[in-house]
C-alpha positions in Angstrom: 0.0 0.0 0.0 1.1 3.3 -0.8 1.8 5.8 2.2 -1.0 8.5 2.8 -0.4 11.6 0.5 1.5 14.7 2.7 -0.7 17.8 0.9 -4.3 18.2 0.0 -4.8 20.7 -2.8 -6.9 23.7 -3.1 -8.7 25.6 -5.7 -5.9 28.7 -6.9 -7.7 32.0 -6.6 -6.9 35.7 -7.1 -8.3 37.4 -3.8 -8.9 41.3 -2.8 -8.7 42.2 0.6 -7.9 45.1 2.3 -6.3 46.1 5.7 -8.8 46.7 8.6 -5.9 47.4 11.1 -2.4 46.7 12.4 -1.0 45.6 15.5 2.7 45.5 17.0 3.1 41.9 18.2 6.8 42.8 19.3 8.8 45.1 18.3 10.4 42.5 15.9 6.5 41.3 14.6 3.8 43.4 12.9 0.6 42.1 12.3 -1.7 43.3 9.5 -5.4 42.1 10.1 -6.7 42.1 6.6 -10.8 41.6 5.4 -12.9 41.8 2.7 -15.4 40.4 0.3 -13.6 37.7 -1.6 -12.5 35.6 1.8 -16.3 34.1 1.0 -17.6 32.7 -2.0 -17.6 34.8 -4.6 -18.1 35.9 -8.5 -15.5 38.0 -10.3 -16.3 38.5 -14.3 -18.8 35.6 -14.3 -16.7 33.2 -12.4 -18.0 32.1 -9.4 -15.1 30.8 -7.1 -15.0 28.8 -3.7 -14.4 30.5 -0.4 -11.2 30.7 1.4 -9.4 27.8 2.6 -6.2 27.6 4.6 -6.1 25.2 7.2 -2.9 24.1 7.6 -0.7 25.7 10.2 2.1 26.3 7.6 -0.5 27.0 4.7 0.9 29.7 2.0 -0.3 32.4 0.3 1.6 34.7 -2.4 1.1 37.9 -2.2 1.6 40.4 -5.1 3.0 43.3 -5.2 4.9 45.7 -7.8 8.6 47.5 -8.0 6.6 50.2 -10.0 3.6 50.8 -7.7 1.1 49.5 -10.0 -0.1 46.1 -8.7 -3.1 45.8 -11.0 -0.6 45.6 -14.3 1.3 42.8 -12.3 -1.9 40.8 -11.5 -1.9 37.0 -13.0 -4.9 36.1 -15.0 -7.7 33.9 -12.9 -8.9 31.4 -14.8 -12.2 29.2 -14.3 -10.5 26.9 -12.0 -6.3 27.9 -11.4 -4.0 31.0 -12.0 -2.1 32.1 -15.3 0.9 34.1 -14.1 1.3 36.3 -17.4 4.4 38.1 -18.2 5.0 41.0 -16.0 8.0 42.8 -15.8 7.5 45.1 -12.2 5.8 41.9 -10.8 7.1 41.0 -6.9 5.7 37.9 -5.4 6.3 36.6 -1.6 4.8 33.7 0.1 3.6 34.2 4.0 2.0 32.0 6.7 -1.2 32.9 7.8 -1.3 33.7 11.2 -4.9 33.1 12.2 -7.9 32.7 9.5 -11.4 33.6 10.9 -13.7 33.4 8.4 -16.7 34.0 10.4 -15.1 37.6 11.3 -14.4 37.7 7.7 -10.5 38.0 8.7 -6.9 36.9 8.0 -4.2 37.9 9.7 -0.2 37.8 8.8 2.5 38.4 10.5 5.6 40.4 9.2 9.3 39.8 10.8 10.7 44.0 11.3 13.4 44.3 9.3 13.7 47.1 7.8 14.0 45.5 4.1 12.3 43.5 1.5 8.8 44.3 -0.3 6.0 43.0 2.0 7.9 44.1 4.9 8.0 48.0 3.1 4.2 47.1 2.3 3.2 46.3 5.8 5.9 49.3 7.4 3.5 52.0 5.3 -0.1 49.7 5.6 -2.7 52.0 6.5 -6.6 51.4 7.3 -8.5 50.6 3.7 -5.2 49.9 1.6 -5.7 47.3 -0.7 -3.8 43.6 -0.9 -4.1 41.2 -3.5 -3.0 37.2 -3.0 -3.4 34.2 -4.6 -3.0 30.7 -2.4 -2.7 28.4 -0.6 -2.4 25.4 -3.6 -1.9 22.8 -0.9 -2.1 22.0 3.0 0.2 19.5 4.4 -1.2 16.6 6.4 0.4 15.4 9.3 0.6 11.4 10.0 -2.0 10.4 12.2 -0.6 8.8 14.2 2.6 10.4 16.4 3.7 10.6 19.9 5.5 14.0 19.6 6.5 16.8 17.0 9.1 19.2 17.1 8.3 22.4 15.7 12.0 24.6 14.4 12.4 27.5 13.2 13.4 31.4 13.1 11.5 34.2 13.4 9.4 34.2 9.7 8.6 30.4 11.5 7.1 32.3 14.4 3.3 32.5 12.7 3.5 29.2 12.0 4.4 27.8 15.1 2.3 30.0 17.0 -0.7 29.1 14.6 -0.1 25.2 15.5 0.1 25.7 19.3 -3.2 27.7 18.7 -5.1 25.6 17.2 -3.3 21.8 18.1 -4.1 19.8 14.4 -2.4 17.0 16.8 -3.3 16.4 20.3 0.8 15.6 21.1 3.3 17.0 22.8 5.1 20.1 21.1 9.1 21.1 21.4 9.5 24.2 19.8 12.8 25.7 19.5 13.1 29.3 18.3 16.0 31.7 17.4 15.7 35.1 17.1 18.2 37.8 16.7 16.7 39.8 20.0 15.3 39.0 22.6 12.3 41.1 21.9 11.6 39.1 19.6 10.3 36.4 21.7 5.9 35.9 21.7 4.0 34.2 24.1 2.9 31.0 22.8 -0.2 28.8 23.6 2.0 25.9 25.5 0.1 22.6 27.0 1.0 20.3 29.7 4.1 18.4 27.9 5.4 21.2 25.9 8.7 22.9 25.9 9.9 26.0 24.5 13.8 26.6 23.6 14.7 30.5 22.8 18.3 30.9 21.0 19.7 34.5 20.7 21.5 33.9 17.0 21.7 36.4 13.6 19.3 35.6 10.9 20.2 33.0 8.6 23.1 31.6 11.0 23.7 28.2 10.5 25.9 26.7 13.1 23.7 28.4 15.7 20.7 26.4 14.0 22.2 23.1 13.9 24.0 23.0 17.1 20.8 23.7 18.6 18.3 21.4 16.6 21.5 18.4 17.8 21.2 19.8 21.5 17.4 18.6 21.1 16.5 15.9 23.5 15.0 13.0 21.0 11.4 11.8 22.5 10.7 8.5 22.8 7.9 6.9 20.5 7.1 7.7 16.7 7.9 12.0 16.1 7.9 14.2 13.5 9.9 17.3 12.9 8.8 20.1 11.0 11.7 23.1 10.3 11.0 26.6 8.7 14.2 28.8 8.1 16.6 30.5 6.3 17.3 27.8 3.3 21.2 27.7 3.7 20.6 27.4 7.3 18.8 24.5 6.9 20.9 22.3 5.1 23.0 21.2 8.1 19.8 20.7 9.7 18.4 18.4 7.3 21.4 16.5 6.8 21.4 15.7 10.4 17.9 14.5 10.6 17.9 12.0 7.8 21.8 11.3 7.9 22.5 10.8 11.7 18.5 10.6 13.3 17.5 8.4 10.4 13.7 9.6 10.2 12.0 8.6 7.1 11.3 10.8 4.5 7.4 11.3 5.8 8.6 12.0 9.5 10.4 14.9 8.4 9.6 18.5 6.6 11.6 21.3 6.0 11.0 24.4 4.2 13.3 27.1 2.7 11.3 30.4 4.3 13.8 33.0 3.1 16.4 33.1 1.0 19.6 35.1 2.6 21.4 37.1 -0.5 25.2 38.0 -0.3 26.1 41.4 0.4 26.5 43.7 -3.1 29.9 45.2 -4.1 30.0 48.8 -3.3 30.3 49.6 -6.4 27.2 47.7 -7.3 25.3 49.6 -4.3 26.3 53.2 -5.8 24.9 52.4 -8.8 21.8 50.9 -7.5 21.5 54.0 -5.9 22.1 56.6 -8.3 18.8 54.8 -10.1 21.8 52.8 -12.5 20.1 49.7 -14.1 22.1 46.5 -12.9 24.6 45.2 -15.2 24.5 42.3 -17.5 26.3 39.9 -17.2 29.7 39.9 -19.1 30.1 37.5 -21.9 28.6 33.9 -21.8 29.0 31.9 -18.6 31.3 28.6 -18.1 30.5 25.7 -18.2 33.3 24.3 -16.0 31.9 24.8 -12.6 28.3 22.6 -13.4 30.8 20.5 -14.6 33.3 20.1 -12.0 30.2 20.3 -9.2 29.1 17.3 -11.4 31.9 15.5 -11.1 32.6 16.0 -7.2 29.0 14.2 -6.7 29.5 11.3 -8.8 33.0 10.5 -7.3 31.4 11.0 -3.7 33.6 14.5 -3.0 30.8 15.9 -1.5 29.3 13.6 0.6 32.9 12.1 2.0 33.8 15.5 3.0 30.2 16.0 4.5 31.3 12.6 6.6 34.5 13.2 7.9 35.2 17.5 7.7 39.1 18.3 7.7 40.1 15.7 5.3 43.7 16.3 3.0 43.4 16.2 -0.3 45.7 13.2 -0.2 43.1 11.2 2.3 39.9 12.5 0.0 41.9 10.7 -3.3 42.7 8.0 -1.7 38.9 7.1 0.3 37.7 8.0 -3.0 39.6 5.4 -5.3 41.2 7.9 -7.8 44.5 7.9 -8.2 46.9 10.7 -9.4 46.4 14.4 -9.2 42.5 13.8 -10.1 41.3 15.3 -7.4 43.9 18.7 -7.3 42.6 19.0 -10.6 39.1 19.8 -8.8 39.7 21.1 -5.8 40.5 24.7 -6.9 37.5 24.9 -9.3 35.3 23.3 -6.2 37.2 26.2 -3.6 36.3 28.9 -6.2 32.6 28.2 -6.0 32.4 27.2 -2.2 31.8 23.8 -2.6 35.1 22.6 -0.9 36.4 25.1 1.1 40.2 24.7 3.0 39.6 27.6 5.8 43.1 28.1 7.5 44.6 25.0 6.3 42.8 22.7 8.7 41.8 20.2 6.2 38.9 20.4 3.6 35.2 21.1 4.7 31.9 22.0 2.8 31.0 25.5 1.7 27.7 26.7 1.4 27.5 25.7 -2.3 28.2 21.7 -0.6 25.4 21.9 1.6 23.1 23.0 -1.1 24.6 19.6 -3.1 23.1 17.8 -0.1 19.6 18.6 -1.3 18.0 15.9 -3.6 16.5 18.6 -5.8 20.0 20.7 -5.9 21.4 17.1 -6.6 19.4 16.3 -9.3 19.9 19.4 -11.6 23.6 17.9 -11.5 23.2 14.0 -11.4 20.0 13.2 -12.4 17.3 13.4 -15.8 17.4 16.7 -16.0 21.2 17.0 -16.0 21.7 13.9 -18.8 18.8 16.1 -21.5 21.6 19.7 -20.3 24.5 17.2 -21.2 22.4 16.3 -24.8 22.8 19.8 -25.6 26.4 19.3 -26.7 25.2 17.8 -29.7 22.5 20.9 -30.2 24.4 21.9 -33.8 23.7 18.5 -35.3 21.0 17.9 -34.4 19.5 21.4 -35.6 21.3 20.1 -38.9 19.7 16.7 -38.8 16.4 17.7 -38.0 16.4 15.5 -34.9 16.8 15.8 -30.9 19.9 16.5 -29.5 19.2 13.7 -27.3 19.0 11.1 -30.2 22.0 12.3 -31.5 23.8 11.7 -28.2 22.4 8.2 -26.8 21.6 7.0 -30.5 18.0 6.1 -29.2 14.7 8.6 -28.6 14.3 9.6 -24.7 11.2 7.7 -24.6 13.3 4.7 -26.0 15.5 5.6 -22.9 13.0 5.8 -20.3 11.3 2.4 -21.4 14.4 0.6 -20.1 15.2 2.4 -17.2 12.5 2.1 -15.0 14.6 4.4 -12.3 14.4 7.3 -14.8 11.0 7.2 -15.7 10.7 7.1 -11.7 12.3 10.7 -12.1 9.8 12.2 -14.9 6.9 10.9 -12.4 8.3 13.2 -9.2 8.7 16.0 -11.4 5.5 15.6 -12.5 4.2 15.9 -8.7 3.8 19.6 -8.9 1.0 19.1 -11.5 -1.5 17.8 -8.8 -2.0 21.8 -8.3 -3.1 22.5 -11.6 -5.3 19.9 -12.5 -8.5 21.3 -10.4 -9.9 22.6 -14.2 -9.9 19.5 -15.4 -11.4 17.4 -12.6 -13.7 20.0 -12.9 -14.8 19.3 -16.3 -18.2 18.3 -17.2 -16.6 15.6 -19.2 -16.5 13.7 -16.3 -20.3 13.2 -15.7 -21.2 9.1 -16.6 -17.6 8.3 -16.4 -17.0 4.7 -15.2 -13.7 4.3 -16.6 -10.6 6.5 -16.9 -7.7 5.0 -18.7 -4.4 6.9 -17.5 -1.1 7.4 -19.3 2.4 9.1 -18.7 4.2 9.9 -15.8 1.6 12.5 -15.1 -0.5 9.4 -14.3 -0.2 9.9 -10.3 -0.8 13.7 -10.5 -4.6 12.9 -12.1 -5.3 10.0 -9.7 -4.5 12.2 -6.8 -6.4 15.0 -8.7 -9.5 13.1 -9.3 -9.2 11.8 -5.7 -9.0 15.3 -4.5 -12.4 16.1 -6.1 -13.9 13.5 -5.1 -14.3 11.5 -8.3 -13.9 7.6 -8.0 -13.9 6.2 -11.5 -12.5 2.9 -12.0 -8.9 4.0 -13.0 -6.7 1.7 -15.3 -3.0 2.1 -16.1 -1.4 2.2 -19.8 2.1 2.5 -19.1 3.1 -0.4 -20.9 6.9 0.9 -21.7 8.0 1.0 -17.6 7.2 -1.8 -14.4 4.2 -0.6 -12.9 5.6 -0.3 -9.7 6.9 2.9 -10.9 3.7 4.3 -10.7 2.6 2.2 -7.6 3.9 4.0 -4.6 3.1 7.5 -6.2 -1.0 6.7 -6.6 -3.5 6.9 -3.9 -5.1 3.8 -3.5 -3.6 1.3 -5.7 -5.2 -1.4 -5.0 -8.3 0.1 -6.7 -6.3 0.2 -10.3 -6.6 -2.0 -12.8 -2.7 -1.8 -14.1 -3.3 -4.1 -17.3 -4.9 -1.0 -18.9 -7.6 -1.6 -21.5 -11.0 0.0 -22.7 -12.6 3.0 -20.6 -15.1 5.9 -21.3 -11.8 8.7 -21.4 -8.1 8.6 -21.7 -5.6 10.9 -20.1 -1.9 11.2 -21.5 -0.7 13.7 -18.3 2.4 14.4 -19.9 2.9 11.6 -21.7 4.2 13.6 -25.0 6.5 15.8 -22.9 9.3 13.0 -23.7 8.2 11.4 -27.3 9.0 12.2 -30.8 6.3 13.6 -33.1 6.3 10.1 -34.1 5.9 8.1 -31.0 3.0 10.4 -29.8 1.6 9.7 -32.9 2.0 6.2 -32.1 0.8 6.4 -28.5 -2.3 8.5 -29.8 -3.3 5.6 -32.3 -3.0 3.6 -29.1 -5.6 5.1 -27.4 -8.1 5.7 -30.0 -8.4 1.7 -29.9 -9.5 1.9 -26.2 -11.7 5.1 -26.0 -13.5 8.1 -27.9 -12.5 10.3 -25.8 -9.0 11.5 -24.9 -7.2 14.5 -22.6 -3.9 15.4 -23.7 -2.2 17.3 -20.7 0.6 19.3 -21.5 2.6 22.1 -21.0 1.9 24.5 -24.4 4.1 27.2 -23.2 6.9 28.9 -20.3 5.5 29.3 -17.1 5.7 33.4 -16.5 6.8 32.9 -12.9 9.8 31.2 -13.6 13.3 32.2 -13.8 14.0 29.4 -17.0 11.1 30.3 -19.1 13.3 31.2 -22.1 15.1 27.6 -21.6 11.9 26.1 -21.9 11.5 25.8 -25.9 15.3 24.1 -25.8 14.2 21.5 -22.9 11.4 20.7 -24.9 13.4 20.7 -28.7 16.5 19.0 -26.4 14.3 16.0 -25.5 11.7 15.3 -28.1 13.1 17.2 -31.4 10.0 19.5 -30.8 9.7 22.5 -29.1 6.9 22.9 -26.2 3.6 21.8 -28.1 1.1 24.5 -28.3 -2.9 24.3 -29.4 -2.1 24.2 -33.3 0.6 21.4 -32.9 -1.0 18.9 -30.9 -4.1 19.3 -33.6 -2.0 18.2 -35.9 -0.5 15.4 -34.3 -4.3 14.3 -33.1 -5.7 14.5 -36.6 -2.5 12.3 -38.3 -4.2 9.6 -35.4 -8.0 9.7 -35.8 -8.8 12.2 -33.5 -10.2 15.9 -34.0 -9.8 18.9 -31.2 -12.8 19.7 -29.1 -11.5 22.2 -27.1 -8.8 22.8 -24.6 -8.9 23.8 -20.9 -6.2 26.3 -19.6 -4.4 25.1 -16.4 -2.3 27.3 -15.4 1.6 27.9 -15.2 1.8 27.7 -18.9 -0.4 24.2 -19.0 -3.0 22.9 -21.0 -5.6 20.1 -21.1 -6.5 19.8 -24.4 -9.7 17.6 -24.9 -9.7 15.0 -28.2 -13.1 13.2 -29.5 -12.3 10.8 -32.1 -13.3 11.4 -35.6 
C-alpha cells in the first residue's frame, strides 16, 4: 500500500482584501489584520469561485505586489478553476504564513518579521486602514501522519506565525518542542503551551547556520514515533536536514523542512552606488562557463561531497585516496570546487563543505547535476547537429529517442513521475470538467499518471482508473498513486483517456504512435501538456530548448498537438487552460 499523501490541494484564486488594522506583536512582529469580500464565495467576471481555505498551520499564500507601484498591471490572470501568471516585468511575489484565518469575522491575519528591508515588509511598514492587498494561495495544506507521539516544531523568526498558529489551534493532540532563534530578545511571543510542551529560545543572527544546527543536535529525542517540522533561512537549513535524515534516520514522511527565506550576499560597493544613483544592474559579461556545473558534477559522482560532509578536515591526499582515484585527479578539482564554495580549505585545517556543498546535499540541488534533467543539459552538446539533422539532440547523443530511454530504465521514468508531482495543483480545471459526468472508466497514461489520480481523488471523483504505461514496471507508478489497489494496471478499454504528460518525452512520431493507441480503447481522450513557459519562472526562455532538447519538438502549443491528433484519428474539441503555462487539451475521435 502506498503511504498516505503529505498535501491536500486547493482551488488557486486571485483574492482582494484590504487592511482593517495593524497591530505590533513585538517590536520585531507586525501584524496586518486584513478583510474583505472575496475571503467568501464569490463571483468575479462571471466566475464564481470557492471561499477561502487555509487550514494548515504552515499554509501559504503569495502575495503580489509591484517594483513600480502599480499592482493591478502585475496581476496574473484567474482562470475558471487555477492561476495564469502572465508576463510581467514590475511583478514582486512573496509567500507568507497565515497567522490566524477567521472566516466567520471575515478576517486573515499575517505576521511580518521587522526588518527594515524587502517588499512585503515595506508594504506592511506604510499599511494603513482601507489599503488594498491582492494574493493568490494556498495550492496545498500539508497533512500530518495520524498517528505520532511527539513533534518538534523549528524555526526562526518568519517560523514564528507558523508555530504560533499550530500551538493555537493543536491539528495534533501531542506533545510540542518548539525551538526558536531570534536575533533579540524582543523578539520572543507568548505561545499557547500545554502540559508536555517545551519551549527553547536561541539568541542567534538571521540566517546563522551553526547556531541552527548546534541547537536542533542539542534537542533531547522523544521517545515513541515523532515528526519534525523546520522553517528557516534555506542555507541554514541544510546542516539541519542532513542531520535528521543522515545521523536521526527519520524517514522521509517524518520529516519536513521548508526554505522560508532566501539570505542574498552582500553587493559590491560599487554595485550599491549604482543601485543608488537609479543605474540599471549590469548584465552579465560574456557567456558563462561551463566548468563549474561541470566540476560540481563530477565531485558528486565521485562521492567528493558527501565524503567531506562525513568526515570535515580531510587532506586532499586522504579525500583521493577514500575515494579510489589515483593521481592528481582530485587537485585538478579542488581549486575549481574552492572557487565556487563547494570545498572550502579555511586556514589549512583540512577540507570542509562550503555553502554551495550543503546546497549539493539537497536531492532537488542534486538532481539538476546528477539526475534526468542533467543527462537532457548534457544532450545539448550535440545541439548543432542535431539542428542540422532535424532531430533531438538527445537522439544524436544516446543514438535512441528519450522515450526509447526511459522504457528501459525504469529508475528514470521514476524521475519524470516526481517532477511531474507539482501538476496535482493544476489539475483542479480538469477534474472540474463536465466531461467527467457518466464516467466509469478513466484509462491513465504518462508519468503524469499519479498527479490525475490524486487529482481526481482530490475532487472527489472515484472512476475505476486503469494504467497504460506499458513501456516501464508498474511499480513505478505504484507507490506514487492513492489507492492502488483500486487500479486495474493491465490498462484496456474506458469511457476517457488521459496522457498527463505523456508527450512531454516522445517524438512527433511516437506520440503519434501512442495516440493511435488510445483511440483503440476510448472516444474520448485528454492530452495534458505544458503549451508554453510558465511566467513565474526564472528558466522560461530555456523552456523551448528543454522541450526541442528532448523530443526534437519544441513545447507543443494548441495548433501542434491538432496536428498530431488528426495524423491519429482524432479531432480537437477544445482545450482547458491550467495554469503555469499548461493545457488540457480535450480530443473526441473522428
Amino acid at each position: 500500500m502506498a503511504a498516505q499523501r503529505a498535501y491536500t490541494t486547493h482551488p488557486l484564486v486571485l483574492r482582494r482584501v484590504t487592511v482593517r488594522r495593524v497591530e505590533e506583536v513585538t517590536p520585531r512582529m507586525r501584524r496586518v489584520v486584513l478583510g474583505g469580500e472575496d475571503l467568501a464565495a464569490f463571483t468575479r467576471d462571471g466566475i464564481g469561485h470557492p471561499g477561502f481555505a487555509a487550514p494548515g498551520f504552515d499554509d501559504h499564500i503569495k502575495l503580489i505586489l509591484a517594483a513600480d507601484g502599480d499592482v493591478r498591471a502585475a496581476l496574473p490572470a484567474q482562470l475558471p478553476h487555477g492561476i495564469e501568471w502572465t508576463p510581467a516585468e514590475h511583478r514582486l511575489t512573496r509567500d507568507y504564513t497565515p497567522r490566524r484565518v477567521d472566516l466567520d469575522a471575515g478576517e486573515l491575519h499575517l505576521d511580518f518579521v521587522v526588518h527594515g528591508e524587502g517588499p512585503a515588509e515595506s508594504w506592511s511598514a506604510a499599511a494603513r486602514e482601507g489599503d488594498e492587498l491582492w494574493f493568490v494561495g494556498p495550492k496545498s495544506s500539508l497533512r500530518l501522519p495520524e498517528r505520532l507521539d511527539w513533534i518538534q516544531l523549528v524555526g526562526d523568526e518568519t517560523a514564528l506565525p507558523a508555530i504560533g498558529r499550530f500551538l493555537d489551534e493543536r491539528p495534533l493532540d501531542v506533545p510540542a518542542h518548539v525551538l526558536v532563534t531570534v536575533s533579540d530578545d524582543a523578539a520572543r511571543q507568548d505561545l499557547a503551551l500545554h502540559d508536555g510542551d517545551t519551549v527553547t529560545w536561541v539568541l542567534a543572527e538571521p540566517g546563522d547556520a551553526a547556531a541552527l544546527e548546534s541547537a536542533v543536535r542539542a534537542l533531547p529525542v522523544p521517545p515513541g514515533e515523532g515528526y519534525v517540522w523546520a522553517a528557516a533561512e534555506s542555507r541554514a537549513l541544510l546542516p539541519v536536514r542532513r542531520y535528521l535524515q543522515r545521523e536521526r534516520k527519520l524517514p522521509k514522511d517524518r520529516v519536513n523542512i521548508t526554505g522560508y527565506w532566501h539570505r542574498e550576499e552582500p553587493a559590491a560597493p560599487e554595485a550599491e552606488a549604482a543601485a543608488e544613483a537609479g543605474a540599471a544592474p549590469a548584465a552579465p559579461a560574456g557567456i558563462p562557463s561551463p566548468l563549474p556545473w561541470l566540476a560540481a558534477r563530477a565531485a558528486l559522482q565521485l562521492g567528493v561531497v558527501e565524503a567531506v560532509a562525513d568526515t570535515p578536515g580531510l587532506s586532499a591526499d586522504s579525500l583521493a585516496a577514500r575515494l579510489g582515484v589515483p593521481g592528481p585527479g582530485i587537485s585538478v578539482l579542488l581549486p575549481l570546487l574552492s572557487a565556487y564554495d563547494v570545498v572550502v580549505d579555511a586556514d589549512g585545517g583540512g577540507l570542509r563543505l562550503g555553502t554551495a556543498g550543503e546546497e549539493l546535499f539537497d536531492d532537488h540541488e542534486r538532481e539538476e547535476y546528477t539526475g534526468h534533467e542533467a543527462d537532457v543539459l548534457l544532450a545539448l552538446a550535440h545541439l548543432a547537429p542535431a539542428l542540422q539533422g532535424g532531430t533531438s539532440p538527445w537522439r544524436v547523443a544516446s543514438g535512441a529517442t528519450l522515450h526509447d530511454t526511459v522504457a528501459l530504465d525504469a529508475e528514470r521514468y521514476g524521475e519524470l513521475v516526481e517532477e511531474c508531482e507539482q501538476l496535482v495543483f493544476l489539475l483542479t480545471g480538469l477534474t472540474a470538467d463536465p466531461l467527467w459526468e457518466g464516467v466509469g472508466t478513466c484509462l491513465l497514461t504518462g508519468p503524469g499518471s499519479a498527479s490525475m489520480a490524486a487529482a481526481l481523488d482530490d475532487a472527489g471523483r472515484r472512476p475505476r482508473l486503469r494504467i497504460a504505461e506499458e513501456d516501464v514496471p508498474a511499480e513505478v507508478l505504484r507507490g506514487h498513486v492513492p489507492a492502488p489497489d483500486r487500479i486495474d494496471w493491465t490498462g484496456g478499454p474506458a469511457d476517457v483517456a488521459v496522457a498527463a504528460k505523456a508527450l512531454a518525452y516522445r517524438t512527433d512520431e511516437e506520440a503519434v504512435r501512442l495516440l493511435t493507441r488510445l483511440a483503440g480503447w476510448t472516444g474520448t481522450a485528454v492530452l495534458v501538456e505544458a503549451s508554453r513557459p510558465d511566467g513565474l519562472s526564472p528558466h522560461a526562455a530555456e523552456a523551448a530548448l528543454h522541450a526541442f532538447t528532448a523530443t526534437g519538438s519544441p513545447l507543443r502549443d494548441s495548433a501542434a498537438i491538432a496536428v498530431l491528433a488528426e495524423q491519429s484519428g482524432w479531432r480537437v474539441e477544445r482545450t482547458v487552460a491550467l495554469g503555469w503555462g499548461a493545457e488540457a487539451t480535450v480530443l473526441r475521435r473522428a
